[in-house]
N, CA, C and O atoms as CSV, one atom per row, in Angstrom:
chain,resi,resn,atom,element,x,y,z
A,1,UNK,N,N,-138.086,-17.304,-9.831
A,1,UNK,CA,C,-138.308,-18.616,-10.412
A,1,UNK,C,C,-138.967,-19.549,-9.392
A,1,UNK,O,O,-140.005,-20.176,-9.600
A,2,UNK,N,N,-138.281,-19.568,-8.324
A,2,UNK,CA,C,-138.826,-20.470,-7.087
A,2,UNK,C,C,-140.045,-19.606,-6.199
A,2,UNK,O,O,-139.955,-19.765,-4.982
A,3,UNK,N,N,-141.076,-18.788,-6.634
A,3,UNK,CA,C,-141.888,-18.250,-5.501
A,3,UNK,C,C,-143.399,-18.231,-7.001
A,3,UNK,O,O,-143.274,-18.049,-8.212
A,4,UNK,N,N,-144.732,-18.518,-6.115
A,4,UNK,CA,C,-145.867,-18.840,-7.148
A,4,UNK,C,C,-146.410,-17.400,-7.687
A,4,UNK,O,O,-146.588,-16.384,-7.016
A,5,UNK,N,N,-146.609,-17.575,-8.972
A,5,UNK,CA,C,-147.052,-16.503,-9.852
A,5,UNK,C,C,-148.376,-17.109,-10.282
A,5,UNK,O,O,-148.723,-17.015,-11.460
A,6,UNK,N,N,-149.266,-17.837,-9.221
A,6,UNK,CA,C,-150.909,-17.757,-10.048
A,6,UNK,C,C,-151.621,-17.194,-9.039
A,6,UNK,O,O,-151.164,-17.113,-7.899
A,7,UNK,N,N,-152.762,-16.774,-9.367
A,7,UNK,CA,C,-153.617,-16.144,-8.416
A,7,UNK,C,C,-154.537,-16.714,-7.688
A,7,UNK,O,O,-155.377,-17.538,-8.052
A,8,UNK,N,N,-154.337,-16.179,-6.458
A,8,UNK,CA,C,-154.580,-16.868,-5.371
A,8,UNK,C,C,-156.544,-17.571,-5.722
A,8,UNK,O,O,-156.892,-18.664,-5.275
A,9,UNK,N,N,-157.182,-16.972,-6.273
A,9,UNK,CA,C,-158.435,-18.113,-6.847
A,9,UNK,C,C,-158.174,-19.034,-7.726
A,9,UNK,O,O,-159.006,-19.942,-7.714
A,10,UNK,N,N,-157.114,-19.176,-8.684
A,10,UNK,CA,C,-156.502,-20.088,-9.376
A,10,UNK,C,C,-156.279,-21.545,-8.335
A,10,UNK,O,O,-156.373,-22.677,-8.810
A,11,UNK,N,N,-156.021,-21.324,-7.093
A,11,UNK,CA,C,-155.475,-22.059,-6.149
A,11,UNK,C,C,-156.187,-22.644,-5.417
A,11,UNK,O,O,-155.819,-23.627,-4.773
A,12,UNK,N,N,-157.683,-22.004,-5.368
A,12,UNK,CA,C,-158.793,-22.103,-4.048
A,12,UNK,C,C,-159.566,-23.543,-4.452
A,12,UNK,O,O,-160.549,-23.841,-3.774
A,13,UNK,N,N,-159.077,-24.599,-5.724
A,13,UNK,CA,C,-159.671,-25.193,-5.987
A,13,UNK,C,C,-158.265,-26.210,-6.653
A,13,UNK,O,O,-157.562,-25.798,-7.575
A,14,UNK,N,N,-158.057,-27.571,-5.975
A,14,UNK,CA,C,-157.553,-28.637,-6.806
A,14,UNK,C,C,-157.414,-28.589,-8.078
A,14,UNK,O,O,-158.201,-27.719,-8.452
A,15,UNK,N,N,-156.720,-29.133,-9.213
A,15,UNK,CA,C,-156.370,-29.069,-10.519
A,15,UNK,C,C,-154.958,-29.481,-10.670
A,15,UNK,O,O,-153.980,-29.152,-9.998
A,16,UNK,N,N,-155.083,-30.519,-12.017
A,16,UNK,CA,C,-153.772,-31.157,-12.000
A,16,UNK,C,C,-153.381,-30.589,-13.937
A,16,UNK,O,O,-154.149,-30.115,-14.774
A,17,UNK,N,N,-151.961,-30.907,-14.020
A,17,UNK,CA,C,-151.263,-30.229,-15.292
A,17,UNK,C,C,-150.485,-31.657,-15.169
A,17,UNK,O,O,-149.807,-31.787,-14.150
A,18,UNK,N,N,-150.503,-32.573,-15.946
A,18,UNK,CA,C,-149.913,-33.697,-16.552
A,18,UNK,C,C,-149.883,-34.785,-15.051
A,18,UNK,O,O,-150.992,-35.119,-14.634
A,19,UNK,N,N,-149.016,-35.148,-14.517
A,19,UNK,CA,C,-148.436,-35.619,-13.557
A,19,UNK,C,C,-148.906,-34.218,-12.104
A,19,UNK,O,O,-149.373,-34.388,-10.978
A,20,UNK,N,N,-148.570,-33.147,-12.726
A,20,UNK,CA,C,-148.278,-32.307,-11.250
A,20,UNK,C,C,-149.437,-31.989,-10.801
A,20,UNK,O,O,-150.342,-31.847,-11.623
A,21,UNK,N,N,-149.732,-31.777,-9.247
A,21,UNK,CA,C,-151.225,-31.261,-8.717
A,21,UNK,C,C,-151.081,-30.013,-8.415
A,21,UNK,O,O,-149.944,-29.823,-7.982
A,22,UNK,N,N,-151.795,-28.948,-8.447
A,22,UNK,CA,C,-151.885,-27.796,-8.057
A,22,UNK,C,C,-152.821,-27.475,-6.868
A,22,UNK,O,O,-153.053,-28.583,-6.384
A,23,UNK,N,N,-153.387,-26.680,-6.247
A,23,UNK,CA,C,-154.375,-25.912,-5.423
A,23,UNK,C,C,-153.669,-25.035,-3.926
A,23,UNK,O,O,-152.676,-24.334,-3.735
A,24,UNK,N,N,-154.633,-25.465,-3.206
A,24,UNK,CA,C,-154.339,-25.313,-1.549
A,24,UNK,C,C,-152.680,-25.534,-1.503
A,24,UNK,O,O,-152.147,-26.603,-1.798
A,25,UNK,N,N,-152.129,-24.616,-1.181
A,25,UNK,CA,C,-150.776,-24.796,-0.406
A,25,UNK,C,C,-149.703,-24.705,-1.322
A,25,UNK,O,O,-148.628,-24.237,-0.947
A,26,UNK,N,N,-149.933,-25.240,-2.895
A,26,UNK,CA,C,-149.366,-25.617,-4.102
A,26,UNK,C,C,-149.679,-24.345,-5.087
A,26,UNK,O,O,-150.794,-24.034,-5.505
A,27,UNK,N,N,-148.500,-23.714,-5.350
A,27,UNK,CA,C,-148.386,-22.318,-6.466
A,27,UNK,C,C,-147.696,-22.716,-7.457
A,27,UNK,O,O,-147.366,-23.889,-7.286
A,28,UNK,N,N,-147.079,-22.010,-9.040
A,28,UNK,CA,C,-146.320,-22.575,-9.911
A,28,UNK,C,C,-145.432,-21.295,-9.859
A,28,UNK,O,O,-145.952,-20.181,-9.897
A,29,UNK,N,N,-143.868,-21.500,-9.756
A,29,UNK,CA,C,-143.302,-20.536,-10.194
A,29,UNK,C,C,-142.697,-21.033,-11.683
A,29,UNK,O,O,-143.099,-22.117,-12.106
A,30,UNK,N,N,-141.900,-20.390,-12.349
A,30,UNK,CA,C,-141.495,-20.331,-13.497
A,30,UNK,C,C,-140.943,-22.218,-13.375
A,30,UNK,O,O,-140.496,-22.565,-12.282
A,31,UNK,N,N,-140.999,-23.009,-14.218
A,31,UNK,CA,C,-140.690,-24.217,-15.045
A,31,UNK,C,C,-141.498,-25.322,-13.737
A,31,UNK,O,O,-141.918,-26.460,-13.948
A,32,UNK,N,N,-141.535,-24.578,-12.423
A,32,UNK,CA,C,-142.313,-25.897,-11.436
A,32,UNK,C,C,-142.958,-25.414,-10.468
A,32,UNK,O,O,-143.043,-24.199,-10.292
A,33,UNK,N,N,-143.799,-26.757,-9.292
A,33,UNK,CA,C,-144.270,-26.366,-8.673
A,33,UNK,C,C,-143.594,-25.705,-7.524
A,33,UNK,O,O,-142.367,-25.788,-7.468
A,34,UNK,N,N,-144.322,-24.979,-6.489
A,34,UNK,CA,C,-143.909,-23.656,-5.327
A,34,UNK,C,C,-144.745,-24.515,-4.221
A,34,UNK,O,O,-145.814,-24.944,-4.654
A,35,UNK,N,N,-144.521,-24.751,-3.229
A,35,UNK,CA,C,-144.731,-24.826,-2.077
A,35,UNK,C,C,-145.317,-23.764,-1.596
A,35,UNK,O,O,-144.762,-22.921,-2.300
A,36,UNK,N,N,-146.194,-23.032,-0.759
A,36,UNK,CA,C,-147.056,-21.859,-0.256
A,36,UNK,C,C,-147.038,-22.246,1.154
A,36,UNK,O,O,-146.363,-21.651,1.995
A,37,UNK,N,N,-147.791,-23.255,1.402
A,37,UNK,CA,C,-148.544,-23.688,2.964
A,37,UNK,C,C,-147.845,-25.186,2.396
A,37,UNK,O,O,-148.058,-25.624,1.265
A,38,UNK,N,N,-147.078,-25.783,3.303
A,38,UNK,CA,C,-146.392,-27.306,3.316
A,38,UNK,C,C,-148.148,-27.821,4.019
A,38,UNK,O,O,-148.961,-28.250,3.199
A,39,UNK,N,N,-148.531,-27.729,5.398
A,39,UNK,CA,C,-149.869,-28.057,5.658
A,39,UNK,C,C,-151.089,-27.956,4.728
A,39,UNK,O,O,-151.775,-28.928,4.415
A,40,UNK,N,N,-151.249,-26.994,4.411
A,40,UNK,CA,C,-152.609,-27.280,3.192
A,40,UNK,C,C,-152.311,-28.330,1.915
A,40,UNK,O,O,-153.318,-28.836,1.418
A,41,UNK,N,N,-151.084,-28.676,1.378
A,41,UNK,CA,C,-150.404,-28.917,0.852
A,41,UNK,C,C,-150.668,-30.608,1.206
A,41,UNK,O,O,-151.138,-31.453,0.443
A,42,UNK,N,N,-150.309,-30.743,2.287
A,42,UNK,CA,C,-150.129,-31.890,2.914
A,42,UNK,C,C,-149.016,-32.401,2.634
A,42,UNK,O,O,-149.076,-33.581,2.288
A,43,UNK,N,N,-147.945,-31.899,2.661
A,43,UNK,CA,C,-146.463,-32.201,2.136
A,43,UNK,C,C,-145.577,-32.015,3.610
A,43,UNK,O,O,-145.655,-31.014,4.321
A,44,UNK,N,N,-144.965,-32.872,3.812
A,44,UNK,CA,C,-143.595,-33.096,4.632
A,44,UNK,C,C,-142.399,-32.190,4.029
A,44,UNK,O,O,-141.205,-32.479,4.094
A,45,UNK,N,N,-142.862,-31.228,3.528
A,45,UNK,CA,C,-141.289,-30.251,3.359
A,45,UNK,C,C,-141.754,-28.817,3.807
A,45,UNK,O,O,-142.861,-28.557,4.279
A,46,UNK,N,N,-140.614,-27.828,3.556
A,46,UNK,CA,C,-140.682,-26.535,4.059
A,46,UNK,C,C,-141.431,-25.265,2.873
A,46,UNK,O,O,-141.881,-25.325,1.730
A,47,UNK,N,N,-141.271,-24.327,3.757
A,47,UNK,CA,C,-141.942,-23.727,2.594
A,47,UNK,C,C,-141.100,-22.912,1.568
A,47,UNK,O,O,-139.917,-22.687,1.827
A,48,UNK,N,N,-141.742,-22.399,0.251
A,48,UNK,CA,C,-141.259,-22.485,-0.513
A,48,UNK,C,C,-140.120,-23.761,-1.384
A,48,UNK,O,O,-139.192,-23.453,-2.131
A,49,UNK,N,N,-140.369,-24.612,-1.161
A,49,UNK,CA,C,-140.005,-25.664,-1.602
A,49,UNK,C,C,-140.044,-26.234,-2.775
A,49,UNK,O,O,-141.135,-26.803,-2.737
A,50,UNK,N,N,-139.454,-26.522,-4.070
A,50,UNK,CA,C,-139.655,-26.231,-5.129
A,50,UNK,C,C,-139.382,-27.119,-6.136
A,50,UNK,O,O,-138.246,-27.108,-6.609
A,51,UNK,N,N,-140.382,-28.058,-6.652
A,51,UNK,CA,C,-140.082,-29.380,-7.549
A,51,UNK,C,C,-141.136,-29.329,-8.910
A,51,UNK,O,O,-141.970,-28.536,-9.346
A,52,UNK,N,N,-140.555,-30.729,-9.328
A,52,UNK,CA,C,-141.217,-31.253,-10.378
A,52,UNK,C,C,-141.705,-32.709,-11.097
A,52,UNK,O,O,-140.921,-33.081,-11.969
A,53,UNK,N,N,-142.135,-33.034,-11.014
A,53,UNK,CA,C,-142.364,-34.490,-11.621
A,53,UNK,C,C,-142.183,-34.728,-13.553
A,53,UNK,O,O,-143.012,-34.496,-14.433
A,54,UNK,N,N,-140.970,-35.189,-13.641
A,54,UNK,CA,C,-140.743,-35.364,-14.699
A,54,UNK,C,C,-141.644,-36.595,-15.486
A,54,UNK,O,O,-142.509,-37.301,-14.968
A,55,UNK,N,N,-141.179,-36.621,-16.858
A,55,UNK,CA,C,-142.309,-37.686,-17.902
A,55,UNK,C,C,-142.401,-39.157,-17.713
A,55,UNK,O,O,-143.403,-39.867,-17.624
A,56,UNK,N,N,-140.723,-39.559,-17.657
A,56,UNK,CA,C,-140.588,-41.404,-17.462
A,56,UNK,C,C,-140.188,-41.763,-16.225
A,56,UNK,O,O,-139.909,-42.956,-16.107
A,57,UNK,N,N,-140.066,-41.018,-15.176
A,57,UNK,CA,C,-139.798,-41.289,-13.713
A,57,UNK,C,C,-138.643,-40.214,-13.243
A,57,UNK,O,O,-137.713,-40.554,-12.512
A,58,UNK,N,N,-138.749,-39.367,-13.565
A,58,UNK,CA,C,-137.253,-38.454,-13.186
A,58,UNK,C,C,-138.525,-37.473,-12.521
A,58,UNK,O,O,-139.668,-37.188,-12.881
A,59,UNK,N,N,-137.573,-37.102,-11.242
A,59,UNK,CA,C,-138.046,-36.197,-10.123
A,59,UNK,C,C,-137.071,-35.473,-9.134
A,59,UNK,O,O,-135.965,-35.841,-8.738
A,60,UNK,N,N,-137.878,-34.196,-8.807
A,60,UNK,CA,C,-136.243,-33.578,-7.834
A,60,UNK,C,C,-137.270,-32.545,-6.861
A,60,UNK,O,O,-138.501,-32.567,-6.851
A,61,UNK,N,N,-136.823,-32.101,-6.464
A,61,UNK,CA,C,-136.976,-30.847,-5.250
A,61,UNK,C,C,-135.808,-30.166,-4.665
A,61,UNK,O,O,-134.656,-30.540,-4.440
A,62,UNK,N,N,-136.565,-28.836,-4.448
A,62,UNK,CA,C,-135.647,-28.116,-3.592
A,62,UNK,C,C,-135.995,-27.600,-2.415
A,62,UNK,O,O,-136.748,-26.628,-2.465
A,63,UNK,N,N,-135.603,-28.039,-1.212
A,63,UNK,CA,C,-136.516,-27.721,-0.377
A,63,UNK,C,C,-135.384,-26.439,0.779
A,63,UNK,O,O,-134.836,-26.862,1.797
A,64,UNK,N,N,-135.257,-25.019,0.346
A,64,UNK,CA,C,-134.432,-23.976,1.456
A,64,UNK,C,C,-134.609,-24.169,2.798
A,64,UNK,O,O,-133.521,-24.404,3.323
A,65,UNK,N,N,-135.399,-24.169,3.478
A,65,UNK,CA,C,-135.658,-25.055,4.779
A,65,UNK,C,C,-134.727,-25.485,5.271
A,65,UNK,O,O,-133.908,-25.037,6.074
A,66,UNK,N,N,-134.928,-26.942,4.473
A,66,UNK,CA,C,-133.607,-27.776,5.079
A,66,UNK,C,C,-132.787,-28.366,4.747
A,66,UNK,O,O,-132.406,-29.529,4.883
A,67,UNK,N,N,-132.238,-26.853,3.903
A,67,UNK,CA,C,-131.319,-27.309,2.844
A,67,UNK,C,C,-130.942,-28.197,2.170
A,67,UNK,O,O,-129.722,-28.280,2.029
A,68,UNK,N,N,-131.693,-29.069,1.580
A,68,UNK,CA,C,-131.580,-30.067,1.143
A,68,UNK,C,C,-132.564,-29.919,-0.564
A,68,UNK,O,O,-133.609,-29.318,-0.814
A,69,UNK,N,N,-131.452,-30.944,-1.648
A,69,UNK,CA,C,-131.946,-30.886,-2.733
A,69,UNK,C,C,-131.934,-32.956,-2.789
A,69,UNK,O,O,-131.303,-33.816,-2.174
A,70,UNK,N,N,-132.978,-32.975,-3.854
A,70,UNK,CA,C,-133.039,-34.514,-4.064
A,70,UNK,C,C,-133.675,-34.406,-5.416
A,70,UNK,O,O,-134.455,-33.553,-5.841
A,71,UNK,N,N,-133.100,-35.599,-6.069
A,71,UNK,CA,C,-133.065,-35.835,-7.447
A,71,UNK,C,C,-133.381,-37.550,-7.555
A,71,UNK,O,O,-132.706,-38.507,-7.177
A,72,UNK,N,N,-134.232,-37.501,-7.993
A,72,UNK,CA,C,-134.690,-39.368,-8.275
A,72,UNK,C,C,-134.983,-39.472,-9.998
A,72,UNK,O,O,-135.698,-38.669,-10.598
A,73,UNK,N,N,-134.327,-40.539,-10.590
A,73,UNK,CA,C,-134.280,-41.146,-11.548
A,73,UNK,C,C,-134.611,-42.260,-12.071
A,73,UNK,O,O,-133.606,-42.952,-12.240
A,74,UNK,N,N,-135.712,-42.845,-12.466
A,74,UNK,CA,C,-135.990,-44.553,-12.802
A,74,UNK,C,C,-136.317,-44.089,-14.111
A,74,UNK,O,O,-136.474,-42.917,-14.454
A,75,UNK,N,N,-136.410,-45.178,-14.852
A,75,UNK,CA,C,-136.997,-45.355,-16.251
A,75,UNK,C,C,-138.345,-45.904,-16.056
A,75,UNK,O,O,-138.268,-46.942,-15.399
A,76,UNK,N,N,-139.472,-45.621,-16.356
A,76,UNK,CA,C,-140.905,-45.674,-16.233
A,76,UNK,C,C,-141.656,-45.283,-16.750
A,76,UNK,O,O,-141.786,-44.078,-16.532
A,77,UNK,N,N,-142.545,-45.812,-17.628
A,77,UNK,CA,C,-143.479,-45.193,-18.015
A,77,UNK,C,C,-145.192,-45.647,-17.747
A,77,UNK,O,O,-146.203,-45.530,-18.440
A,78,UNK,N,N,-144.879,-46.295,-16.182
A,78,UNK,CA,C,-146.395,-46.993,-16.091
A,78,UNK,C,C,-147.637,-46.161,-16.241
A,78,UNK,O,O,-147.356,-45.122,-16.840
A,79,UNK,N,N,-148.580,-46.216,-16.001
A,79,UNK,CA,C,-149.768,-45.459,-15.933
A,79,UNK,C,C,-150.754,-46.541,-14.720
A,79,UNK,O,O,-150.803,-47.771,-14.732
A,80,UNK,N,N,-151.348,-45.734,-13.900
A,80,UNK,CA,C,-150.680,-43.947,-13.442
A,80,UNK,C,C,-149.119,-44.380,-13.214
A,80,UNK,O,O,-148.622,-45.505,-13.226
A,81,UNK,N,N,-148.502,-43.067,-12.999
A,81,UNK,CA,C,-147.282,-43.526,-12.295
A,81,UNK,C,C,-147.408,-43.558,-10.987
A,81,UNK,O,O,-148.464,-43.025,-10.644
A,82,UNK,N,N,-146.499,-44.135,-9.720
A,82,UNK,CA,C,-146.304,-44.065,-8.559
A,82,UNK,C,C,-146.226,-43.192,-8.248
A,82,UNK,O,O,-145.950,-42.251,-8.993
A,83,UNK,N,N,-146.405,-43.098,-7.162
A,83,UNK,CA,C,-146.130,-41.133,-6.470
A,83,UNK,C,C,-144.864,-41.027,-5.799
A,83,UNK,O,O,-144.806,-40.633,-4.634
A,84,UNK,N,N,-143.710,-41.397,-6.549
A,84,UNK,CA,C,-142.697,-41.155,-6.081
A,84,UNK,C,C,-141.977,-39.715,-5.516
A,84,UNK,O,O,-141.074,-39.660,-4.681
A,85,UNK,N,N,-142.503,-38.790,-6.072
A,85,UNK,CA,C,-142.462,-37.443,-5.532
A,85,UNK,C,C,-142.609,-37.904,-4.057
A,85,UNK,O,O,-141.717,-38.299,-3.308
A,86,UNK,N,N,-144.030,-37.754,-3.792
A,86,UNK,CA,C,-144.720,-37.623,-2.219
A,86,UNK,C,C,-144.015,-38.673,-1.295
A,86,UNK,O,O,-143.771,-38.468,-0.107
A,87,UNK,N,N,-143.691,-39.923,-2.035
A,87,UNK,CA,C,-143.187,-41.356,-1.351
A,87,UNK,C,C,-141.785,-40.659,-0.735
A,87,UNK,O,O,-141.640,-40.791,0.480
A,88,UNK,N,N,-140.595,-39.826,-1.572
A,88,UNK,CA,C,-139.302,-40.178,-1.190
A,88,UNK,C,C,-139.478,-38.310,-0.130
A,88,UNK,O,O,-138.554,-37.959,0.603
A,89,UNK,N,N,-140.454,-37.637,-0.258
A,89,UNK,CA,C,-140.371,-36.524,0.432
A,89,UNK,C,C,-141.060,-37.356,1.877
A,89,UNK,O,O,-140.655,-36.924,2.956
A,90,UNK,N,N,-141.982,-38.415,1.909
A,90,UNK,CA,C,-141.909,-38.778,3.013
A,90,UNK,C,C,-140.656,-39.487,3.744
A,90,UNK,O,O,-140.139,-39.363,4.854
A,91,UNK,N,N,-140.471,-40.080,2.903
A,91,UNK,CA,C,-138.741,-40.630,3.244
A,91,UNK,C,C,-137.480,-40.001,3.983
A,91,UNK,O,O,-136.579,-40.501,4.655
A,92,UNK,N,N,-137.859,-38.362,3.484
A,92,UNK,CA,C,-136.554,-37.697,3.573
A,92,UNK,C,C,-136.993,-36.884,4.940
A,92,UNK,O,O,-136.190,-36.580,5.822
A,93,UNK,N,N,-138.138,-36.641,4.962
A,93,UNK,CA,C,-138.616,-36.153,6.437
A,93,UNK,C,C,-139.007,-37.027,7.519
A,93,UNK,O,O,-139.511,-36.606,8.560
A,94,UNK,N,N,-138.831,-37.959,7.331
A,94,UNK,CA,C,-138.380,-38.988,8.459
A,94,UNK,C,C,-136.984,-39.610,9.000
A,94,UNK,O,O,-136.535,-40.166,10.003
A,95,UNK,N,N,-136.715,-39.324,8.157
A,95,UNK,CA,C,-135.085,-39.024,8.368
A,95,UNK,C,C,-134.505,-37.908,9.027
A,95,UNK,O,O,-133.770,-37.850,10.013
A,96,UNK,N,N,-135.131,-36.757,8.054
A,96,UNK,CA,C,-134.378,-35.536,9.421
A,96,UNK,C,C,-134.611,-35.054,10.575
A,96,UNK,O,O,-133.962,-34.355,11.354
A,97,UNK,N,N,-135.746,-35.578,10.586
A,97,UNK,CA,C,-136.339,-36.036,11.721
A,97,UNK,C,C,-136.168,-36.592,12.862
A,97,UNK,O,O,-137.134,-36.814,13.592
């Protein structure tokens, strides 16, 4: 569930699915995105790391690394939305930091 099942040219090129971004570094396993390369990625978490960006502001990750899971909840439906994903994963790696 948590490891990417698209093929690796699927990947060699940016592309987004609602809210979520895909490409470089970014795989989908079963219901979310997969972490591959945190650096190509440009993401502050570990690898295999494993989230989703929900519809009205609900968001989570799992990041094995460093052991740590996070779950964020607002009611929202702006357009665009904020990038609260990327915002609170910077948050949380400055912290363990």
């Amino acid at each position: 569930m948590m490891t990417n099942h698209l093929a690796e040219h699927l990947l060699a090129q940016p592309f987004r699915v609602g809210q979520m971004r895909f490409g470089p570094g970014l795989g989908y396993g079963y219901n979310g995105a997969v972490v591959i390369d945190p650096d190509s990625a440009g993401l502050p978490v570990g690898t295999g790391t494993y989230f989703w960006d929900g519809a009205a502001g609900t968001w989570f990750w799992v990041d094995p690394e460093a052991d740590l899971m996070y779950i964020g909840l607002i009611q929202s439906l702006s357009t665009p939305p904020p990038p609260l994903q990327r915002l609170t994963q910077i948050a949380m790696a400055g912290a363990i930091i």
